[in-house]
Steps between C-alpha positions, in 0.01 A plus 500: 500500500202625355582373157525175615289206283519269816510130554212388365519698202864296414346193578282533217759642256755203615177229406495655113830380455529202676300280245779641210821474768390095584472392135784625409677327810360187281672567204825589696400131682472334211092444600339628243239303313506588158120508332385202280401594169299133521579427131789237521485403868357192558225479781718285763778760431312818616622568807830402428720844474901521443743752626738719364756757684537797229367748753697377798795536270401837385533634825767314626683580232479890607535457882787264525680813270375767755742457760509825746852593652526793745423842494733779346584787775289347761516812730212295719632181511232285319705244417553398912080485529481272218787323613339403827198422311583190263579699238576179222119371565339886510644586205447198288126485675398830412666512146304115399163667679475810262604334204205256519263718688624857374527573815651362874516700818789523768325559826641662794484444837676481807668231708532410883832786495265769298757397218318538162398161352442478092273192409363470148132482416377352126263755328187243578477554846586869501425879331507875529515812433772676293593818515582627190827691549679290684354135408469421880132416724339754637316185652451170495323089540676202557414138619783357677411156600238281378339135596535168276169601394633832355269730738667793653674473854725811545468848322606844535396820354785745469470904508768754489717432843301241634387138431188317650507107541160316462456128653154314383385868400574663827809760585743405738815660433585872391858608407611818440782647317687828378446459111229681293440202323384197523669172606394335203753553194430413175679284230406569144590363186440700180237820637370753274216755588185271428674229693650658770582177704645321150384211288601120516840335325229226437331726256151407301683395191703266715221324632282467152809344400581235742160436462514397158816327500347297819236425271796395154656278816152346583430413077866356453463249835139415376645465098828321646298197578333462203880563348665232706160220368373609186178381370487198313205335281380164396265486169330198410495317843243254499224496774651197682852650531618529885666832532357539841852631681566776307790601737676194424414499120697891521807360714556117365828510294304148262079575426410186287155554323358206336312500165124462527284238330494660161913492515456896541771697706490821698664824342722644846637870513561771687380871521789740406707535855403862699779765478670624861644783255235759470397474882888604512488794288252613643621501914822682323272770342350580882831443591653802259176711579624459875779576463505823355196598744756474762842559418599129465641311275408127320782373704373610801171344482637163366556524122855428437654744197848519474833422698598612826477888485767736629426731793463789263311304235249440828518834595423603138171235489344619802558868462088543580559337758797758624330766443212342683657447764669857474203665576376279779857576706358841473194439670588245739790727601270758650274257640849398686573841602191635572439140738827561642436891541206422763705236652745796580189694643391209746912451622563826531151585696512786238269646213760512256411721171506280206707766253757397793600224318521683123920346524420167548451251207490142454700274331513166314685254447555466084141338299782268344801349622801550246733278455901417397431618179287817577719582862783555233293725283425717821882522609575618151250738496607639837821574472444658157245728662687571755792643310267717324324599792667465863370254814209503244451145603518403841461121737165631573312592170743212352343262778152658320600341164697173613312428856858366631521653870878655497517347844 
């Protein structure tokens, strides 16, 4: 206890982050304003700001693929906690959080029947303490309720086998547990040792880029309307001439100008017509640049390429993306376990040792559905591997590569 940062302490660590955490909520939001150069933008057009949904689909590109079965040789029974605890939304929740955070929490408590109760927490309104070894909090902040005004209602402050609720800044509620960590489990995507708590799907790069092709969208809707009127011009008009309504001298289908006095007549042409094509090139170069920044592809983000791909021809296209998403199952796996290892401690009413659980492992379902084609290729392989090597395959690590249940 002695180590101990405290509350206050985490408050101030969770307020560095929060300014990084909300803007890239925007960009995930789609309310982002990319910055004006103020070269081509007309004055009236200043404020005016577009959208565009790369970094939404960058991320929900990964989570919708990241979808967590069961565990293997669940000796605890994890599986029944998060099945009482809406496991299609907790999942999901905490999986979208830490992809666009780099981190979300799954906080623990208990309900009316001491029963533990898993809620998840987005990394802006909570932080910790890892310990090293075991990627788990040796203590932790979290604001669990706030007004419409965004000040803080609810909080609690969690330390090794016991949490303390805080109402308007004052305690009012102390629960105690069996676990020698905290109720406060984190969900990290992509740590390493100068990051311990992960970085953001939405990286840097991602957001320099949306901001710039914001800024190709904005140029091509201020160049389209120039494109759709082009400019026209009259030489030799004499002073007398009534060209007052210019908007009906653009749109009239008959313009009859008169000679002057002198028997002179206007010379009428038009500038050469603006170009939609480089503004295009242009959004596809961000577009390719995106793209291989995260894993995606042109078709993903829009650009049409080729026909209808195969499931292995997708498969082969997004392999960044697979292996992306590879190494987040491995992360989010423990987060699972070690979430679902304390949920153990608070049902059981017992300090379970964590290298308890060293059997257990999560599973997935597959990144990438196969399909006819592929389902066939599988089979084949199967049985051929089979004969060489006996009960090789099996329905569950064949379940692993097909996701069919064999029930």
């Amino acid at each position: 206890m002695a180590d101990l940062k405290g509350m206050e302490f985490l408050k101030k660590k969770l307020n560095i982050k929060q300014t990084r955490i909300k803007l890239r909520y925007s960009y995930y939001e789609m309310k982002n304003i990319a910055f004006d150069f103020g070269i081509s933008t007309p004055p009236d057009l200043k404020s005016w700001n577009s959208c565009l949904g790369w970094c939404a689909k960058a991320v929900d590109s990964l989570s919708d693929r990241l979808q967590f079965r069961d565990f293997k040789d669940d000796n605890f029974d994890l599986m029944e906690i998060y099945q009482l605890n809406n496991p299609d939304v907790l999942f999901d929740s905490a999986i979208l959080g830490a992809l666009i955070s780099a981190c979300s929490f799954i906080y623990i408590s208990k309900d009316e029947d001491g029963y533990p109760r898993l809620q998840v927490i987005d990394g802006y309104n909570a932080t910790g303490i890892l310990d090293p070894f075991t990627n788990m909090m040796t203590e932790g902040y979290a604001v669990l309720s706030r007004d419409n005004n965004g000040n803080i209602i609810e909080e609690a402050y969690f330390e090794p086998g016991r949490t303390t609720f805080y109402k308007n800044g004052k305690a009012y509620l102390k629960e105690e547990y069996k676990a020698p960590y905290a109720m406060l489990v984190p969900v990290i995507f992509r740590p390493d040792a100068i990051r311990p708590f992960g970085h953001s799907r939405i990286s840097r790069a991602c957001m320099s880029i949306t901001g710039s092709a914001l800024r190709t969208i904005k140029r091509s809707e201020i160049a389209a309307e120039f494109y759709s009127y082009p400019q026209k011009y009259i030489v030799g008009l004499s002073d007398d001439s009534d060209l007052a309504d210019k908007w009906q001298a653009t749109i009239a289908t008959l313009l009859a100008i008169t000679k002057d006095e002198d028997g002179e007549r206007p010379m009428v042409g038009q500038f050469t017509q603006q170009s939609m094509q480089p503004h295009v090139d242009q959004l596809r170069m961000f577009a390719s640049l995106f793209a291989g920044e995260t894993g995606l592809t042109l078709d993903d983000l829009g650009f049409a390429t080729e026909n209808p791909s195969s499931a292995d021809a997708i498969k082969a296209a997004h392999e960044n993306l697979r292996l992306t998403a590879r190494k987040a199952q491995r992360t989010f796996g423990t987060s699972f376990l070690n979430a679902g290892y304390l949920a153990a401690c608070v049902r059981d009413d017992f300090s379970f040792n964590r290298n308890q659980l060293y059997l257990t492992k999560p599973r997935w379902e597959p990144i990438f559905e196969p399909d006819a084609s592929m389902l066939s290729l599988i089979g084949d392989g199967a049985i051929k591997i089979n004969q060489a090597i006996p009960d090789y395959f099996d329905k569950d690590n064949l379940r692993d590569l097909t996701g069919i249940d064999y029930e």
